[in-house]
DSSP file (Angstrom, degrees, kcal/mol; ACC not computed):
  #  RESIDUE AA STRUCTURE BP1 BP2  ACC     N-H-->O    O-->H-N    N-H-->O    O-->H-N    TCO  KAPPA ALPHA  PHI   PSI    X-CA   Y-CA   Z-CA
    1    1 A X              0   0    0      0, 0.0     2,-0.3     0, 0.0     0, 0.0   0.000 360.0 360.0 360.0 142.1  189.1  119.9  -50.7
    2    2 A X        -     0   0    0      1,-0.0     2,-0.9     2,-0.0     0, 0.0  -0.664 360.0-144.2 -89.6 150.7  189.5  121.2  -47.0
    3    3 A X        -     0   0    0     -2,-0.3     2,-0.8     2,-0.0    -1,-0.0  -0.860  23.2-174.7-106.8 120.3  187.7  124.3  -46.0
    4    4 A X        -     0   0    0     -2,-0.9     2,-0.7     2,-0.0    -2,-0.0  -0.980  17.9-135.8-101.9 118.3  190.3  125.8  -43.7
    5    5 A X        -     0   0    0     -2,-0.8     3,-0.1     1,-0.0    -2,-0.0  -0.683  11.8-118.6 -51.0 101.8  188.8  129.0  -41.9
    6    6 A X        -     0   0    0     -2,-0.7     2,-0.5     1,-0.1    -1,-0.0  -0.094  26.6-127.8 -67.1 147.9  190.4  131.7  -41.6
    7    7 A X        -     0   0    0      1,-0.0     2,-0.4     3,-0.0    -1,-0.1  -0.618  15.1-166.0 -96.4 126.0  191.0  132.9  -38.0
    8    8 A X        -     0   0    0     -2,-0.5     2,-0.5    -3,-0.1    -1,-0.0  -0.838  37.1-103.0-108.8 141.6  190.1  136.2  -36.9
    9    9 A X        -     0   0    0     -2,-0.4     0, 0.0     1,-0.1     0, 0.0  -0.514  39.0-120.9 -75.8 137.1  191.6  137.1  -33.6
   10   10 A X        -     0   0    0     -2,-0.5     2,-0.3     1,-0.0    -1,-0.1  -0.151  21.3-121.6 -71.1 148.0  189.1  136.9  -31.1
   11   11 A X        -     0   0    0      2,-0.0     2,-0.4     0, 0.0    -1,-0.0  -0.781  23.2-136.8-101.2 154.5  188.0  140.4  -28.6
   12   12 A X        -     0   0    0     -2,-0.3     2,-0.3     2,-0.1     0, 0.0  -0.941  15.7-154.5-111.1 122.8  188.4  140.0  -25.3
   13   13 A X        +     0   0    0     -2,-0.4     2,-0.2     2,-0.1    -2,-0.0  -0.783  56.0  28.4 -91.7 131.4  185.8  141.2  -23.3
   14   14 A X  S    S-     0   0    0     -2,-0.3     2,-0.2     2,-0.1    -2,-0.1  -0.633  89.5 -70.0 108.5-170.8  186.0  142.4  -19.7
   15   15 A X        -     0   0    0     -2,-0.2     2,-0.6     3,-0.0    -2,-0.1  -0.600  42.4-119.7-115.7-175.4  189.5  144.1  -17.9
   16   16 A X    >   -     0   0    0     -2,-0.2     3,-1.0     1,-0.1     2,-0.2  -0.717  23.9-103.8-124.6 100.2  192.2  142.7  -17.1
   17   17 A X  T 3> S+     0   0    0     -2,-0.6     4,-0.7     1,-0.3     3,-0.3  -0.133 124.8  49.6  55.3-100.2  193.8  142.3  -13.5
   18   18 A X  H >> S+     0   0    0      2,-0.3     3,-4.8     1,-0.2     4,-0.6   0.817 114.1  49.1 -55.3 -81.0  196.4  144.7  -13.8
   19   19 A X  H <> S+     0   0    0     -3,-1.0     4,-1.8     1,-0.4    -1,-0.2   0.742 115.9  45.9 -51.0 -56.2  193.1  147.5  -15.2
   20   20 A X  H 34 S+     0   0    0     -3,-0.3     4,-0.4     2,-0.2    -1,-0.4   0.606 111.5  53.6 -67.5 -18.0  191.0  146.2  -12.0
   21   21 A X  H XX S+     0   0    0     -3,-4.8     3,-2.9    -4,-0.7     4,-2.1   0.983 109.6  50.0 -65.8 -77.6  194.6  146.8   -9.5
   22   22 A X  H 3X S+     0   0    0     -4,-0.6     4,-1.4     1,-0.3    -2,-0.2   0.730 112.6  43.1 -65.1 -46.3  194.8  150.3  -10.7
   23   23 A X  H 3X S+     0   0    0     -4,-1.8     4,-2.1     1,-0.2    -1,-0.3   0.625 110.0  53.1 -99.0   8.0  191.3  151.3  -10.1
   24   24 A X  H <> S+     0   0    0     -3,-2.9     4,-4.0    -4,-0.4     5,-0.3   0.907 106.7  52.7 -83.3 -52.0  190.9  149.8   -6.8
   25   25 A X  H  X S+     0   0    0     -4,-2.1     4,-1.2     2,-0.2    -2,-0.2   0.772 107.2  53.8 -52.3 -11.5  194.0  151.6   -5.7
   26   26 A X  H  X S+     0   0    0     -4,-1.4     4,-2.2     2,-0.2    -2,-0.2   0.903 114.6  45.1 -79.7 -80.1  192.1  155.1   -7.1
   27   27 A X  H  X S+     0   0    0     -4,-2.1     4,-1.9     1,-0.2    -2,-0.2   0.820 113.8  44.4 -30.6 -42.6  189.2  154.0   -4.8
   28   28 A X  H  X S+     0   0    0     -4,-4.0     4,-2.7     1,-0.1     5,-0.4   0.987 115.9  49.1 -67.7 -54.7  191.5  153.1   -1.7
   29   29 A X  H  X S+     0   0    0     -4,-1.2     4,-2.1    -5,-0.3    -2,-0.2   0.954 113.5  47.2 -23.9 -69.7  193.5  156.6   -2.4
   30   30 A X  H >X S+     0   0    0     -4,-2.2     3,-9.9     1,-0.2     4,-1.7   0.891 114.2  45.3 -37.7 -79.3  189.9  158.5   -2.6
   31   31 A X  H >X S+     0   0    0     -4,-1.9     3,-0.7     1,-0.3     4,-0.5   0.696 111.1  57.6 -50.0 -34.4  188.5  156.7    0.8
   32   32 A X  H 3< S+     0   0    0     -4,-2.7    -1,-0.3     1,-0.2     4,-0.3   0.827 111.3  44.3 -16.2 -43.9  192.2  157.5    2.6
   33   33 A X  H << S+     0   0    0     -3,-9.9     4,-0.3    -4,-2.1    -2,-0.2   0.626 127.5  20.4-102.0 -11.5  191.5  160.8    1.8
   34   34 A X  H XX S+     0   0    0     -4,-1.7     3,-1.0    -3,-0.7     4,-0.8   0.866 101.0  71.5 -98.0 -74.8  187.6  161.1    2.9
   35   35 A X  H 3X S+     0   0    0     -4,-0.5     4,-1.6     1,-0.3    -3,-0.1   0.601 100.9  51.7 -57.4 -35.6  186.4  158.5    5.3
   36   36 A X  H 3> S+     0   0    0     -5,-0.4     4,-1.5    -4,-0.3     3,-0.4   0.967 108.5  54.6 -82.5 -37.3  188.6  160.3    8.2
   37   37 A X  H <> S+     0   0    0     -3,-1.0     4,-1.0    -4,-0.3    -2,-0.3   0.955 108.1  51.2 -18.4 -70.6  186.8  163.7    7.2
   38   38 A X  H  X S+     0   0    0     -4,-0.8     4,-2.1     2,-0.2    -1,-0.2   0.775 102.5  56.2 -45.6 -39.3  183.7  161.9    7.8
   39   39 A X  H >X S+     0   0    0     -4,-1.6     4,-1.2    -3,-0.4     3,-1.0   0.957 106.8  47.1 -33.2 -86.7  184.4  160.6   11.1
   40   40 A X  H 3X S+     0   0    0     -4,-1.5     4,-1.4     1,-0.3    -1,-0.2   0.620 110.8  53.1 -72.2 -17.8  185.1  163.7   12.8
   41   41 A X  H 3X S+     0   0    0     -4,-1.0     4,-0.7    -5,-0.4    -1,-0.3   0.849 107.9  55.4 -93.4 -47.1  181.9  165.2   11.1
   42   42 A X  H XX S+     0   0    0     -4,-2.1     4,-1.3    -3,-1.0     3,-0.5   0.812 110.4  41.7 -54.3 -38.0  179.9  162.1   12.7
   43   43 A X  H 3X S+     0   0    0     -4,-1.2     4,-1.2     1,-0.3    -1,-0.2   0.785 114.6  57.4-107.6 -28.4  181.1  162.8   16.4
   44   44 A X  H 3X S+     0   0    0     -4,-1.4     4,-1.1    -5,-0.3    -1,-0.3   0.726 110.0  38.1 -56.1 -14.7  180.4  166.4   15.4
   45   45 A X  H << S+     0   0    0     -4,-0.7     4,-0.4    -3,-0.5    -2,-0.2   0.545 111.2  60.2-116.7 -34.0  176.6  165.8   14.5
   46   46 A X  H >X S+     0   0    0     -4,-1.3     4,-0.7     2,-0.2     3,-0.6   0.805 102.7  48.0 -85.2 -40.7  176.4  163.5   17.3
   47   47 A X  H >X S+     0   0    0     -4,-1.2     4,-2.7     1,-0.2     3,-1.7   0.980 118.5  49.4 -58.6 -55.5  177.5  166.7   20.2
   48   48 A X  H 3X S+     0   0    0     -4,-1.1     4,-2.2     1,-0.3    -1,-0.2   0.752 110.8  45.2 -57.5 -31.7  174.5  168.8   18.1
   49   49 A X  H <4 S+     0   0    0     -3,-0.6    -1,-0.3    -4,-0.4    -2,-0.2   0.683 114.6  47.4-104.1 -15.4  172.1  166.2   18.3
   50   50 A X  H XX S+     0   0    0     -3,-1.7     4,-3.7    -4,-0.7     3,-2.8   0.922 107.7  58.5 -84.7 -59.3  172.8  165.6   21.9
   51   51 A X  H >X S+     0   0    0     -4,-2.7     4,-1.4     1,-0.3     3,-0.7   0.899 110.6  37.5 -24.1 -70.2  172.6  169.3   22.4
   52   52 A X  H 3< S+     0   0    0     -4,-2.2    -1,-0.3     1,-0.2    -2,-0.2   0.336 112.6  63.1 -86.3  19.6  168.9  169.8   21.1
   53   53 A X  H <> S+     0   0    0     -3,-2.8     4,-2.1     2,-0.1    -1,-0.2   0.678 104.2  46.9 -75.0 -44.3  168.4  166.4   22.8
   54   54 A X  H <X S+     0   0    0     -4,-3.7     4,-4.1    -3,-0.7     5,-0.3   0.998 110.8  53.7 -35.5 -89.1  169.3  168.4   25.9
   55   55 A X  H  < S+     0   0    0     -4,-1.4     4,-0.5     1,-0.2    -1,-0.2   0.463 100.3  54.3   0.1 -56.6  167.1  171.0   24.9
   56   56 A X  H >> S+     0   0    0      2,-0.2     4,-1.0    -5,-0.1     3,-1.0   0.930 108.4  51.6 -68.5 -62.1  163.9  169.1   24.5
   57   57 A X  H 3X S+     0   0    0     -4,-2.1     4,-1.3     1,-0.3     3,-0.4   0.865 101.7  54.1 -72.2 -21.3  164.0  167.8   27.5
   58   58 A X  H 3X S+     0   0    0     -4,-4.1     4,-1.6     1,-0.2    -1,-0.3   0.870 107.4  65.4 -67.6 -22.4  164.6  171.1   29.5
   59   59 A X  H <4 S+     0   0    0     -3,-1.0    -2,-0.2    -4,-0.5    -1,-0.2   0.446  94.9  47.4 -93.7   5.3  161.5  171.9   27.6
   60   60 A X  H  X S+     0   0    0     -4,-1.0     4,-6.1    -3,-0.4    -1,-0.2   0.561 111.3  56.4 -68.7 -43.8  159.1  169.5   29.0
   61   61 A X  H  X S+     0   0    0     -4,-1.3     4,-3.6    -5,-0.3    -2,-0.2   0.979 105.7  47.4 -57.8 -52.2  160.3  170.5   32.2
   62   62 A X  H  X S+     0   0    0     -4,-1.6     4,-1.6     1,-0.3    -1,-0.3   0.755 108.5  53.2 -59.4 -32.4  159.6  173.9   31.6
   63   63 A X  H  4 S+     0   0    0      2,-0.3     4,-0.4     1,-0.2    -1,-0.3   0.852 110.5  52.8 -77.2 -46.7  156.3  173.0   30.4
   64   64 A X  H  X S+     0   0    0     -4,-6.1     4,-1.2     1,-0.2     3,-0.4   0.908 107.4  48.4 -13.5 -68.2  155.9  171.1   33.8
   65   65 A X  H  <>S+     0   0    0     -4,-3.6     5,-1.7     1,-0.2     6,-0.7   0.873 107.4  54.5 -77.6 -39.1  156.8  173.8   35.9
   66   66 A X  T  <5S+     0   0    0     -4,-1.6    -1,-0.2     1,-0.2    -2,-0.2   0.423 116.9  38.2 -65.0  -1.4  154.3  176.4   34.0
   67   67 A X  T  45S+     0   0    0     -3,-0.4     2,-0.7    -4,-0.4    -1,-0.2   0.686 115.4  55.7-108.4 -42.5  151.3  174.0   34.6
   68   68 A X  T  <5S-     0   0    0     -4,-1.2    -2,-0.2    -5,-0.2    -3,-0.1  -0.205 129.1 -87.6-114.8  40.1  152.5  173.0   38.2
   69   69 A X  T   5S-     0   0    0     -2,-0.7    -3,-0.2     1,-0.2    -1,-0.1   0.800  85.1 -55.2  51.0  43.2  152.8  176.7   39.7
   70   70 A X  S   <S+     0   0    0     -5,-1.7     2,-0.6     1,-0.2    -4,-0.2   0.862  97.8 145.5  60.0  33.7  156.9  177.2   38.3
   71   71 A X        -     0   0    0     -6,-0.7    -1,-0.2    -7,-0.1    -3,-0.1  -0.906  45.5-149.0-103.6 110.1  158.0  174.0   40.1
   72   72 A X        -     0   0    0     -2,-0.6     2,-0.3     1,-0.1   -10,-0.0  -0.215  42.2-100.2 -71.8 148.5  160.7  172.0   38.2
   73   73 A X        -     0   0    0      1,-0.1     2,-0.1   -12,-0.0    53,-0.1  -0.636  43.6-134.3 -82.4 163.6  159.9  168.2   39.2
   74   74 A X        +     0   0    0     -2,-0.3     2,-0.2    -3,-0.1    42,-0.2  -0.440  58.1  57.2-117.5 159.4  162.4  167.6   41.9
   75   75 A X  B    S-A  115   0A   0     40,-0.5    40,-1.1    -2,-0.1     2,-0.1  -0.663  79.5 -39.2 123.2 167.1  164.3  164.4   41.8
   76   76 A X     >  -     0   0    0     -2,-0.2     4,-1.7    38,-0.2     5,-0.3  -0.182  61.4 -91.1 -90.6 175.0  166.6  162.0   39.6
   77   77 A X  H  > S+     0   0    0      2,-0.2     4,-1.5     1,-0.1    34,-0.1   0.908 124.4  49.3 -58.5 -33.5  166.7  161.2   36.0
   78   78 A X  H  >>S+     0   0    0      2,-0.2     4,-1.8     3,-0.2     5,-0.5   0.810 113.8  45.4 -87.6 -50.8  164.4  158.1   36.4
   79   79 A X  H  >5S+     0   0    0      2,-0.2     4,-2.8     3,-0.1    -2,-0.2   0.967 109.8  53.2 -67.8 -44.6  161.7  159.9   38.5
   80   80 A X  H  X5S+     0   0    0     -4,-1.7     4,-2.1     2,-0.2     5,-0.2   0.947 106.4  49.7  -2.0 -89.0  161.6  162.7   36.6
   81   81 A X  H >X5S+     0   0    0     -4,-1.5     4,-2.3    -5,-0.3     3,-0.6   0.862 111.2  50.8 -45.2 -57.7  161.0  160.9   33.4
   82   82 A X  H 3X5S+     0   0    0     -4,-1.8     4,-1.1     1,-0.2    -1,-0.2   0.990 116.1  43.7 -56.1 -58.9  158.0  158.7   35.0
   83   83 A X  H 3XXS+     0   0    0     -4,-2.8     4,-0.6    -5,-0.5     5,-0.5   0.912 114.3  45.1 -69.1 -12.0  156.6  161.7   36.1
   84   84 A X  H <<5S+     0   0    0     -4,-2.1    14,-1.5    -3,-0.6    15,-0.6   0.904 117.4  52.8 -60.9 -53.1  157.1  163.7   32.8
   85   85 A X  H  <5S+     0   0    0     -4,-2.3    -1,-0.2    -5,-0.2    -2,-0.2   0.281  91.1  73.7 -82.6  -5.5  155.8  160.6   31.2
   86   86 A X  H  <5S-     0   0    0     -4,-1.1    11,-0.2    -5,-0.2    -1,-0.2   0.975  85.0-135.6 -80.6 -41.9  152.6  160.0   33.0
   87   87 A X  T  <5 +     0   0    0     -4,-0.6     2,-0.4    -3,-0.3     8,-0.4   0.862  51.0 144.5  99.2  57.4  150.6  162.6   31.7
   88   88 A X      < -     0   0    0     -5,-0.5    -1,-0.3     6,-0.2     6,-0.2  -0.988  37.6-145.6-121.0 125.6  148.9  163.9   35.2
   89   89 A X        -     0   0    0      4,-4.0     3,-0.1    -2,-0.4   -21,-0.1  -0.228  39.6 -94.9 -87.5-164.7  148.2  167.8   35.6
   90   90 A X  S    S+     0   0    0      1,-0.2    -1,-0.1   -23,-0.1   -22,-0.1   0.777 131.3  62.1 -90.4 -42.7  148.7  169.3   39.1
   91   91 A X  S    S-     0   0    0      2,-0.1    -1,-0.2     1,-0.1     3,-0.1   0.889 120.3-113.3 -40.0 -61.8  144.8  168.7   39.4
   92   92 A X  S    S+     0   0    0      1,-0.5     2,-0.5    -3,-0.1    -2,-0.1   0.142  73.2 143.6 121.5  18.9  145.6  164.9   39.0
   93   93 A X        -     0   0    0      1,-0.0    -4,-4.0    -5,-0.0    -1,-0.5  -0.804  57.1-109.6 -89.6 145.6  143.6  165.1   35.3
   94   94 A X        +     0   0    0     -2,-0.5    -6,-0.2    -6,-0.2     2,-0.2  -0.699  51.3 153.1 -72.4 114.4  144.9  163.2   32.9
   95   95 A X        -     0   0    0     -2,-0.5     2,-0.1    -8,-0.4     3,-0.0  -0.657  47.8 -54.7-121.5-170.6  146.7  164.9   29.8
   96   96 A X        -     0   0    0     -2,-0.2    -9,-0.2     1,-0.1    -8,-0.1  -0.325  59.7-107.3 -75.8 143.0  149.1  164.5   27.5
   97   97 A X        -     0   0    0    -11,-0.2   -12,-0.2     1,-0.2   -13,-0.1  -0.373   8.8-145.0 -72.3 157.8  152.2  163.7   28.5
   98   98 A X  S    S+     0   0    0    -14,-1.5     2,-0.3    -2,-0.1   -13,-0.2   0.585  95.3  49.4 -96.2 -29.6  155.0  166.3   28.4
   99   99 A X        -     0   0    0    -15,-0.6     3,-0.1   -18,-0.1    -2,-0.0  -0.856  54.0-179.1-128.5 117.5  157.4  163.3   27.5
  100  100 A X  S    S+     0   0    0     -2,-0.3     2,-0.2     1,-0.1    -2,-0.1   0.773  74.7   6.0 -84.6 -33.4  156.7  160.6   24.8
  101  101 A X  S    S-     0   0    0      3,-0.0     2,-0.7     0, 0.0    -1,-0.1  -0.540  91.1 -71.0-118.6 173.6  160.1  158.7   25.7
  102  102 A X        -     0   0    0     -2,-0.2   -24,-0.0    -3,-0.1   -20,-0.0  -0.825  57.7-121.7 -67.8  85.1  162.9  158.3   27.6
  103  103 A X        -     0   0    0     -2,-0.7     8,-3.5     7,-0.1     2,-0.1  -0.057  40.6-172.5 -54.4 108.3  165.1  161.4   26.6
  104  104 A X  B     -B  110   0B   0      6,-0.2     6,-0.2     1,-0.1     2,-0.2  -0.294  27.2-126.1-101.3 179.6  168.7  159.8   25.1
  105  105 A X        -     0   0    0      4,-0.6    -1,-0.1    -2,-0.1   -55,-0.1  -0.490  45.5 -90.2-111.4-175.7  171.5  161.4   24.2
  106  106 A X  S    S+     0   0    0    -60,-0.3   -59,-0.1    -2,-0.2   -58,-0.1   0.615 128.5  64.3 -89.4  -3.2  172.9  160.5   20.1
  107  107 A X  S    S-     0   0    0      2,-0.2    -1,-0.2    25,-0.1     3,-0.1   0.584 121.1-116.6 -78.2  -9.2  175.0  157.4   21.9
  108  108 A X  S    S+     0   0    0      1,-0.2     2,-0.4     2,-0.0    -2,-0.1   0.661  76.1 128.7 100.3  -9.2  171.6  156.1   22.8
  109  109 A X        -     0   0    0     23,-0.2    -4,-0.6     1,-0.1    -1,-0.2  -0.520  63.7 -95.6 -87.3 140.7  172.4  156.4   26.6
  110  110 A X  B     -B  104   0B   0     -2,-0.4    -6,-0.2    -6,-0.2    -7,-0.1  -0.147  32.2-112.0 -66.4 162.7  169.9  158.3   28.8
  111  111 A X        -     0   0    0     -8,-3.5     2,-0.5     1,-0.1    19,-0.2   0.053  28.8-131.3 -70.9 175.8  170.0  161.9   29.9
  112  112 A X  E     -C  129   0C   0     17,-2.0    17,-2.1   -35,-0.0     2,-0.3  -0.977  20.5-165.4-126.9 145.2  170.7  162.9   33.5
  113  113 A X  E     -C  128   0C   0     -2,-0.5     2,-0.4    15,-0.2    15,-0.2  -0.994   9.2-179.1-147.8 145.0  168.7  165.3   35.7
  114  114 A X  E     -C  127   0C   0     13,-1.8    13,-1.0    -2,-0.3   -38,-0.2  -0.984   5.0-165.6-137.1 113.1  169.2  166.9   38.4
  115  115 A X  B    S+A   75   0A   0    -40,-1.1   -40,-0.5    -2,-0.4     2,-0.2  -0.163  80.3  45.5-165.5 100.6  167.0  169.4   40.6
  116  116 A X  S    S-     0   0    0    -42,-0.2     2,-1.3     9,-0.0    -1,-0.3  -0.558 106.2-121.3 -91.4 146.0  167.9  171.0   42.8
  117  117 A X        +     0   0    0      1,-0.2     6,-0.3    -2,-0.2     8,-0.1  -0.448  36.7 178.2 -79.6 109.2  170.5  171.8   40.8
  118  118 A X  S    S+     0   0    0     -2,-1.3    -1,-0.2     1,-0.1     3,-0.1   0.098  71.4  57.0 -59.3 -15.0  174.0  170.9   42.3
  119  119 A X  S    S+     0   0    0      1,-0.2     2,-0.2    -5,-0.1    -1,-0.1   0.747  97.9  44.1 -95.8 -48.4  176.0  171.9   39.6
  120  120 A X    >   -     0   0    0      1,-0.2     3,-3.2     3,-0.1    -1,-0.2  -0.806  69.1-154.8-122.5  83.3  175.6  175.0   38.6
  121  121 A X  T 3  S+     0   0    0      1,-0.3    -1,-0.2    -2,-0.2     2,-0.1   0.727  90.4  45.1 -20.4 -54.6  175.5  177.5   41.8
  122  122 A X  T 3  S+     0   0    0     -3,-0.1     2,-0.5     2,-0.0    -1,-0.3  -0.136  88.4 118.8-102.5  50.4  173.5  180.2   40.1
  123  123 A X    <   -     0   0    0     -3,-3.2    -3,-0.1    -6,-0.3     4,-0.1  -0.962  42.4-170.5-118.8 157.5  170.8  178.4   38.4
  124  124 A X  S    S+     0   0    0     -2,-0.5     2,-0.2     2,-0.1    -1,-0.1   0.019  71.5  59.1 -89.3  -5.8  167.5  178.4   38.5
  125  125 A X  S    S-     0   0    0     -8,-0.1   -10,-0.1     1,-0.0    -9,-0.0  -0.988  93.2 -89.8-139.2 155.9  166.4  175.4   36.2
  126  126 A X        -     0   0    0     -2,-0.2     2,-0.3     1,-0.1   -11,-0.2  -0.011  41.4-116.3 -66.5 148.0  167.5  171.7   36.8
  127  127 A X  E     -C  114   0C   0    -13,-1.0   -13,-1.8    -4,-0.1     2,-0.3  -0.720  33.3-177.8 -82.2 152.2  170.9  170.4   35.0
  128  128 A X  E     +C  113   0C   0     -2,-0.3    19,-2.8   -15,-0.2     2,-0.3  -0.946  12.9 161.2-145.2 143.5  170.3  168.0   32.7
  129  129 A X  E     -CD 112 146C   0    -17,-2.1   -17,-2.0    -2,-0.3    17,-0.2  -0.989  31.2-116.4-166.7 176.9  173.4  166.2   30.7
  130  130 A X        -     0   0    0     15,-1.3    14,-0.1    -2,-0.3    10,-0.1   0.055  22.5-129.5 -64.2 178.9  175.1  163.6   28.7
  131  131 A X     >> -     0   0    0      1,-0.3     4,-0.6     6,-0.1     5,-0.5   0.358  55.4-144.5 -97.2 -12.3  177.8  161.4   29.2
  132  132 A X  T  45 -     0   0    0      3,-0.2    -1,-0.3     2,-0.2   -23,-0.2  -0.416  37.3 -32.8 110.5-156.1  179.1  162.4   26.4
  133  133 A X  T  45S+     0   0    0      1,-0.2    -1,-0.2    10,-0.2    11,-0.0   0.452 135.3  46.3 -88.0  -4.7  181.2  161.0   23.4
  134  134 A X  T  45S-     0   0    0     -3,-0.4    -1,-0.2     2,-0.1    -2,-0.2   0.797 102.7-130.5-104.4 -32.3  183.2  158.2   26.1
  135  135 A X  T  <5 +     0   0    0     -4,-0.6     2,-0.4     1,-0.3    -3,-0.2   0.460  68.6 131.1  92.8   4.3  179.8  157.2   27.8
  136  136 A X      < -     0   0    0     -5,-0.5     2,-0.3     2,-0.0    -1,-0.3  -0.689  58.6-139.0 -86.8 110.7  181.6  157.9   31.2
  137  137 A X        -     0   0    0     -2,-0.4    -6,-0.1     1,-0.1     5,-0.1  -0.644  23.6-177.7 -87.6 139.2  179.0  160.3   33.3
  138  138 A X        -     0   0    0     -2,-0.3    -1,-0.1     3,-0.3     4,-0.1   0.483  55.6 -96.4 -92.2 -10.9  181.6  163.0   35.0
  139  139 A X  S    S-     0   0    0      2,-0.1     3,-0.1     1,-0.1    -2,-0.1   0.425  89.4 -44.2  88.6 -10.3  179.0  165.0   37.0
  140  140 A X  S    S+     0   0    0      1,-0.3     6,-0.2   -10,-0.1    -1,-0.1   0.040 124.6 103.4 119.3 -22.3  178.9  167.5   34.1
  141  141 A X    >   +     0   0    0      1,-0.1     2,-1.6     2,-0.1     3,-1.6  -0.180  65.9  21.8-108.3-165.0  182.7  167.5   33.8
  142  142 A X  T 3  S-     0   0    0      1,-0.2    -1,-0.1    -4,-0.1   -10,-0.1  -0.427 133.3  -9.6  81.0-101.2  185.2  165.8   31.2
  143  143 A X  T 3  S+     0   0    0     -2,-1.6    -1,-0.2    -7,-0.2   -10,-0.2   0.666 102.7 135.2 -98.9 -55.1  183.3  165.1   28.1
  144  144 A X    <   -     0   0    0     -3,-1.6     2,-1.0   -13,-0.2   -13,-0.1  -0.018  49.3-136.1 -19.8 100.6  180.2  165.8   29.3
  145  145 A X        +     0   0    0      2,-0.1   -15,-1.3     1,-0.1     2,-0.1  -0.623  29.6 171.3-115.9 122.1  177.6  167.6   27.9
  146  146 A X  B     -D  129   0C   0     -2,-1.0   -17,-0.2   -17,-0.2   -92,-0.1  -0.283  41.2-136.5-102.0 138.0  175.7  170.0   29.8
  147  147 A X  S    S+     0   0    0    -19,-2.8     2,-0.2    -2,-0.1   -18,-0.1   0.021  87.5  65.1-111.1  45.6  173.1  172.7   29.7
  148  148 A X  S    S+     0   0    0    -20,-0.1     4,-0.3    -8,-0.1    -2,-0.2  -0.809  73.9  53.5-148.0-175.0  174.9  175.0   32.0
  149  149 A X  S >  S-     0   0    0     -2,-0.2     3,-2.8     1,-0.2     4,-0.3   0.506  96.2 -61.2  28.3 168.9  178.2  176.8   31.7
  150  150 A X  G >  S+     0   0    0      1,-0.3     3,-2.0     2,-0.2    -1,-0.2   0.685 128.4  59.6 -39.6 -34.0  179.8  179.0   29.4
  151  151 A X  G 3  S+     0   0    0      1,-0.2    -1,-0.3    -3,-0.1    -2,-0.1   0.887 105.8  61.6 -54.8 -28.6  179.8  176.5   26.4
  152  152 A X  G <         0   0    0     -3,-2.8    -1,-0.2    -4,-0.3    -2,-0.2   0.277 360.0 360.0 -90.0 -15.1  176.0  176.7   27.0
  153  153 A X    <         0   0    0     -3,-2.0    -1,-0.1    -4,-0.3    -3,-0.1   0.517 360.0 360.0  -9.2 360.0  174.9  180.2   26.4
């Protein structure tokens, strides 16, 4: 006698195509709808960061000039920094330096400094800026982000 077995229909495990279409297009849909949000929130976060990047470094300076009888160091971005970065008091003792780094903007490019300051008729403290979000240095203008004029209060 033959033992025939009866067939039970088999489960299918996993999705199928068509199940995996539909919920990559729900994913593409979402990320349509975020990713340029995000973007514009990145190139905001990047002006902020360049801002208190700004900052910092006008505040070494400052800390310069209050050890070195209220004289901003005079000079380009690159002299500046070496002297910021030596760690020499007015005396010529060695302290810590006022600078750990090279002071960058959030593109990664370095600041610019200026004093006497050229920019900004009625200041008193050196300009320091970016080149901003194009990487093009203006002088201050354009893009350019600055720690003098009105934007700058």
């Amino acid at each position: 006698m033959k033992n025939y077995k009866t067939q039970q229909p088999r489960r299918r495990s996993g999705f199928t195509l068509l199940e995996l279409l539909i919920v990559l297009g729900i994913i593409l849909a979402i990320a349509a709808m975020v990713v340029p949000n995000l973007l514009g929130r990145q190139q905001e976060a990047n002006i902020k960061q360049t801002k208190i990047n700004i900052a910092n470094f006008e505040q070494a300076v400052k800390q310069y000039a209050a050890s070195h009888n209220a004289e901003f160091p005079q000079g380009g971005q690159t002299e500046v920094v070496q002297i910021l970065m030596s760690g020499e008091s007015a005396e010529g003792q060695m302290i810590q330096p006022y600078l750990e780094a090279i002071p960058k903007d959030a593109w990664g490019a370095p600041l610019f400094y200026e004093f006497p300051n050229t920019k900004d008729p009625n200041a008193v403290k050196p300009a320091i800026w970016s080149a901003g979000p194009d990487k093009q240095n203006q002088d201050g203008g354009g893009d350019d982000i600055t720690n003098w004029g009105a934007a700058n209060l």
